[in-house]
N, C-alpha and C positions, 0 to 999 in steps of 0.2 A: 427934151430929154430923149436919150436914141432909147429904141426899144428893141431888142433882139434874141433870137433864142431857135431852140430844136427842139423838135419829139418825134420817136422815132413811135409809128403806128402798125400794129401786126395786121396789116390786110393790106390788100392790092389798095391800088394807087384810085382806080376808080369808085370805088365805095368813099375813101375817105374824100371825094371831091365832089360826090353824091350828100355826106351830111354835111361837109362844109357849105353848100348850097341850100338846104332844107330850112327853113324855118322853123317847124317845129324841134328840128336837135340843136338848132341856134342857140331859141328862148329855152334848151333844158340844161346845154352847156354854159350860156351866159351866167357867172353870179349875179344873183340879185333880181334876176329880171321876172318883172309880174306879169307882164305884156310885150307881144313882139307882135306889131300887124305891118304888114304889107301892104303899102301903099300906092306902089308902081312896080314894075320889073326890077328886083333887085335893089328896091327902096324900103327900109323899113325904120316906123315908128317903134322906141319902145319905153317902159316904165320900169325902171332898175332901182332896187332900192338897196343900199348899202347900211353893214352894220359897222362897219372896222370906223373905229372911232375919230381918227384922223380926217377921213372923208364921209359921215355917217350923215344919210340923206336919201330924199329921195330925186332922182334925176331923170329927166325927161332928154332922150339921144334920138338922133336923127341917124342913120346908119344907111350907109351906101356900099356895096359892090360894082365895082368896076374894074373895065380893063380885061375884060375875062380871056382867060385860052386855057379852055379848056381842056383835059384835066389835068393841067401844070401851076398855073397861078391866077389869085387874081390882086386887085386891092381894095382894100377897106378905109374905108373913112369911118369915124364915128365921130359926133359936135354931142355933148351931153349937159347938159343944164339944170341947176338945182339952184336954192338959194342960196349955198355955200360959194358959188360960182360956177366955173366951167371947168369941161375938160375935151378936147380934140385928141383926135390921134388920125393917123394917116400911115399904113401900115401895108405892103406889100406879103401875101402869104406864097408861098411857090412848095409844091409837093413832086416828090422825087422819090420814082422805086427803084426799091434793092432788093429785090424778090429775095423772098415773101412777103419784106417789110415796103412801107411808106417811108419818108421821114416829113414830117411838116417842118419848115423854115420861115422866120415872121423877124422882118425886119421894116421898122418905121421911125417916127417922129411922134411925140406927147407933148402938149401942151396943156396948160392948166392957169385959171383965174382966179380973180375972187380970193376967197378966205382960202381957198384952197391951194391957192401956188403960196401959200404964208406957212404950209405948212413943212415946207421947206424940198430941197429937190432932194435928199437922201430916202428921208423918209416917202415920198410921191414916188419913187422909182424903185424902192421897196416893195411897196402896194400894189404898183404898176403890175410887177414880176409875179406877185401870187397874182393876182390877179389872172394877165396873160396865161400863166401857165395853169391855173384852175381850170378855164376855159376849154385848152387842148387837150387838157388829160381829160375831160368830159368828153370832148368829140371821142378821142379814142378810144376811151370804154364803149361808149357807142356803139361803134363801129365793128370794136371786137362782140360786143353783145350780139350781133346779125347774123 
């Protein structure tokens, strides 16, 4: 399923490429997540536990940055695991100012296993989108908070 979208972020272009890098505003923007450890340069382990009842579990993601050029884009990988199955995503993020604003722009690919692609692709790509988009609006308050 494609994944795609915008948010426009009120701060310069380098702050928002500053948390999107950080770990710590990762695991506080990610839903769900207990745990975010770093494991290598721009490698990280984490413990995401979800309540939305569709997908409701706890899952174990592998999470990658790559590709970096810095402060315009990079891309993400995430492989997540749980006993309900899986889920991938392979997502390109690219940030563009418009002084005084950011915009974030996140276009990828979702995949999903298990019980979990059973629950059908409407509903998955639903999820997907709060999902995603909880995520950015976290970075951005963030961001605006500094």
């Amino acid at each position: 399923m494609n994944i795609n979208g915008e948010i426009l972020v009120e701060a310069p272009q380098e702050k928002v490429w500053q948390a999107l890098n950080d770990p710590e505003v990762l695991k506080k923007a990610t839903p769900g997540c207990q745990s975010l450890i770093e494991v290598a340069p721009d490698h990280y382990k984490a413990h995401i536990v979800l309540g939305i009842p569709a997908v409701r579990g706890r899952y174990d993601a592998d999470i990658k940055i790559l590709e970096k050029s810095p402060p315009d884009q990079y891309r993400l990988i995430m492989n997540a695991n749980s006993t309900k199955g899986f889920v991938q995503g392979d997502t390109t993020v690219k940030l563009t100012y418009q002084a005084p604003n950011t915009v974030i722009r996140y276009e990828g690919d979702a995949k999903a296993g298990g019980f979990i692609a059973g629950v059908g692709k409407t509903i998955l790509s639903g999820i997907s989108k709060i999902f995603i988009k909880d995520f950015f609006k976290k970075i951005a308050k963030h961001v605006k908070s500094q």
